[in-house]
Residue, then its C-alpha position, 0 to 999 in steps of 0.5 A: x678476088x682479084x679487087x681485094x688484091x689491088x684493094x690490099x696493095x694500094x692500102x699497103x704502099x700507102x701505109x709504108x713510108x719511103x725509108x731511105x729518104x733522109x728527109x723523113x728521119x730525125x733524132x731522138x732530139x728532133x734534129x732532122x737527119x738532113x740539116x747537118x752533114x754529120x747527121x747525114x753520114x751517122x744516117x748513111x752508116x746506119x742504114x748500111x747497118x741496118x739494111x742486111x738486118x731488115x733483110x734477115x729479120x724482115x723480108x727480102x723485098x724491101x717494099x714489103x712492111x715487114x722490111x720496113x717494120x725491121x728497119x725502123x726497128x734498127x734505126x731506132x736501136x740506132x737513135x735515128x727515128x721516123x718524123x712523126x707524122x711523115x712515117x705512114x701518109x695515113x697519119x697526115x690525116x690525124x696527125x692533130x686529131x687529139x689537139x681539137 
């Protein structure tokens, strides 16, 4: 029992991204949040918006992924998007899987 615990929790935190890294999301557009101090700031404010809603929508721990699934539900509502590939490690993997 206690392997399917650790089993579970090593496959959980390598499925949830980490979702304050402004590197890790970009616009609607494909502009990355990070290259322009502008877009850092519209970040900055709608995390801080954001984050009390994942709270009481999600859960209270922040690493869980129903937070995480509230937040980029929010910051989506928000034009603030996941990079792709870089949201769930997992995808790394077929991220080009359909191109061959």
């Amino acid at each position: 029992m206690r392997v399917w615990v650790a089993l579970g929790m090593v496959a959980s935190l390598a499925c949830i991204s980490a979702a304050e890294a402004p590197w890790q999301w970009q616009t609607y557009h494909g502009v990355r949040v990070d290259s322009d101090p502008m877009l850092t700031a519209r970040f900055d404010r709608a995390l801080r918006y954001c984050e009390p809603e994942a709270y009481r929508r999600g859960s209270s721990n922040p690493n869980s992924l129903l937070y995480v699934t509230a937040l980029r539900s929010c910051m989506s509502r928000l034009n603030i998007i996941d990079r792709g590939s870089y949201s769930y490690v997992a995808n790394n993997y077929f991220y080009h899987f359909l191109d061959r």
